[in-house]
C-alpha positions as CSV (number, residue, x, y, z in Angstrom):
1,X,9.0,12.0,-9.9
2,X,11.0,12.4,-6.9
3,X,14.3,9.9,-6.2
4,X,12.0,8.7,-3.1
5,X,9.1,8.0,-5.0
6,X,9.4,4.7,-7.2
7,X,7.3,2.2,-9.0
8,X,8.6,-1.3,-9.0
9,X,11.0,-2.3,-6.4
10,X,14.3,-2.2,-7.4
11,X,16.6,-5.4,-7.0
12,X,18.3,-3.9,-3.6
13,X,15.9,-1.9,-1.6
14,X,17.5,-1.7,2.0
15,X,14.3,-1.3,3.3
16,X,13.2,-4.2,5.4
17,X,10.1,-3.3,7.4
18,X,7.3,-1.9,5.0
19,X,3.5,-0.6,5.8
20,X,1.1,-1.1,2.8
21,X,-2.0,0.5,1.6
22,X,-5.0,-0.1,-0.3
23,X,-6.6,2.9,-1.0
24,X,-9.7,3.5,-1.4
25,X,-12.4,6.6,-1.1
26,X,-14.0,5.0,1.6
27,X,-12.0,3.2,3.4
28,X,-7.7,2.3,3.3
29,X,-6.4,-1.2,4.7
30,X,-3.2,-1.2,6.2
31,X,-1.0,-4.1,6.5
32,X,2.6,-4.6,7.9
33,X,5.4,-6.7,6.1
34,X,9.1,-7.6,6.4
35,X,11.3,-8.3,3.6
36,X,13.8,-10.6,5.4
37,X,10.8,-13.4,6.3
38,X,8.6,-11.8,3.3
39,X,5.6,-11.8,5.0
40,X,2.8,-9.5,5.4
41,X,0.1,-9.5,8.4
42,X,-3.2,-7.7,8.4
43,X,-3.5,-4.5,10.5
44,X,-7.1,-3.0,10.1
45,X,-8.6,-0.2,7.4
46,X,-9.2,3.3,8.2
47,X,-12.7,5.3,7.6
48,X,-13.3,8.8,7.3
49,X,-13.3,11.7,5.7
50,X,-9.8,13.0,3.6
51,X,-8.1,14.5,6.6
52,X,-9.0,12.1,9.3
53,X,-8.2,9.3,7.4
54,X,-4.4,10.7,6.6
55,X,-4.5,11.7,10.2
56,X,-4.7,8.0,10.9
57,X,-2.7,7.0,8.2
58,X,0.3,9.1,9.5
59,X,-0.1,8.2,12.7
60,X,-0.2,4.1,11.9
61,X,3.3,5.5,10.4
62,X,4.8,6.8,13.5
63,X,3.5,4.0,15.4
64,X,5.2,1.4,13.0
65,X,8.0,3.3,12.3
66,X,8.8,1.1,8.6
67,X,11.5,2.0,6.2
68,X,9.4,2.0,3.4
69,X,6.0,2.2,2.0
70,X,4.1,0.6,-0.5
71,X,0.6,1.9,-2.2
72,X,-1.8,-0.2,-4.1
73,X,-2.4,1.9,-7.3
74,X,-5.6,0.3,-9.2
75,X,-6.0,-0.5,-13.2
76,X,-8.8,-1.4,-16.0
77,X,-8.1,-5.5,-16.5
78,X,-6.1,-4.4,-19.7
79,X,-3.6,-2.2,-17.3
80,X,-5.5,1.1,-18.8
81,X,-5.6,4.0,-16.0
82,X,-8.8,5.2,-14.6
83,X,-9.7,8.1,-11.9
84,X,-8.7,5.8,-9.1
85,X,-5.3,5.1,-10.4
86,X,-4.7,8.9,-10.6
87,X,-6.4,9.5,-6.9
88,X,-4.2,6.3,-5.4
89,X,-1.1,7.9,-7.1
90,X,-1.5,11.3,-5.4
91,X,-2.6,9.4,-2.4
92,X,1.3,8.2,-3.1
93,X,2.9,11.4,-3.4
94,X,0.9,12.7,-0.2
95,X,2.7,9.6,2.0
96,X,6.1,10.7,0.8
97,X,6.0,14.1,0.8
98,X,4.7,14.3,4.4
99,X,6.7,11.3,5.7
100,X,10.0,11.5,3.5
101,X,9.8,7.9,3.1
102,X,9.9,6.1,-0.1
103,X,7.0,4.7,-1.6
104,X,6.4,1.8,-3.7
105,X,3.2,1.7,-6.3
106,X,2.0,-2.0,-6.7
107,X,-0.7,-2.7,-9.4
108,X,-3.2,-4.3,-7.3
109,X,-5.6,-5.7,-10.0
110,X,-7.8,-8.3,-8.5
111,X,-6.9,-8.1,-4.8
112,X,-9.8,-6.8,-3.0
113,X,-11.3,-9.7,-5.3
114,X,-9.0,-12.2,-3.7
115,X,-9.1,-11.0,-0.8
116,X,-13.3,-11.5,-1.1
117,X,-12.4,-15.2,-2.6
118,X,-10.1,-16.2,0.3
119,X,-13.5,-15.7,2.7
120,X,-11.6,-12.2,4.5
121,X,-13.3,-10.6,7.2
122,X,-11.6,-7.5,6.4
123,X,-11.6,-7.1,2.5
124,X,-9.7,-3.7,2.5
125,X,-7.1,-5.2,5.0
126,X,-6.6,-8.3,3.2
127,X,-5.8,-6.7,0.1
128,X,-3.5,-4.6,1.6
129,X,-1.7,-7.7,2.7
130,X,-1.7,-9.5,-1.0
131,X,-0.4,-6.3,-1.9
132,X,2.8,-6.3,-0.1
133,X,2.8,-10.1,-0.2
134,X,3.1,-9.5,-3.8
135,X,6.1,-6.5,-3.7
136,X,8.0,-8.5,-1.4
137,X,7.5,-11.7,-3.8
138,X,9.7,-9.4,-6.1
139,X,12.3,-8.0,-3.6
140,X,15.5,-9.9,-4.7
């Protein structure tokens, strides 16, 4: 694993805008955060297939322009890996290696559910959100 490629947040990230993703194989929500009012807004999702949707992806990126990203990588309830943790990781590598920025994995167990609970219109976007709600709930 590269230096620019981490898993938990460390205690001093100078990163302060991030861009988070929950990825999926249909669609990827995208919301923006800041760590110095830690919160997180909704953006939208992207559809498509592989390329069009890293097409958007990259160019939500430029658009954006954050210091950091962070990736919603999925488990089994008892934190075992499955083919979607493996796909969401590469997803992972794919944003870093192509932007050069670093990029946080987040277990995001249960937030497309809360996301469903808390009545959003946008499930994939909403999750993104609780995502980074949740990494910048552990930025120190």
């Amino acid at each position: 694993m590269s230096p620019n490629h981490a898993r938990r947040p460390p205690g001093t990230s100078p990163a302060q805008r991030f861009l988070a993703f929950d990825f999926g194989l249909r669609r990827i929500g995208l919301a923006s955060g800041n760590r110095l009012t830690g919160t997180a807004q909704e953006i939208g999702g992207f559809t498509g297939n592989q390329r069009q949707t890293m097409q958007q992806v990259l160019a939500s990126i430029a658009e954006w322009q954050p210091d950091a990203l962070v990736v919603g990588v999925p488990f089994h309830p008892d934190g075992g890996e499955h083919e979607n943790t493996l796909r969401a990781r590469r997803f992972a590598r794919q944003l870093h290696g192509r932007t050069g920025l670093t990029v946080f994995e987040v277990d995001e167990r249960y937030s497309t559910t809360e996301a469903i609970a808390r009545g959003a219109m946008d499930h994939d976007a909403s999750a993104a959100r609780i995502i980074l709600e949740q990494f910048l709930g552990g930025l120190s």
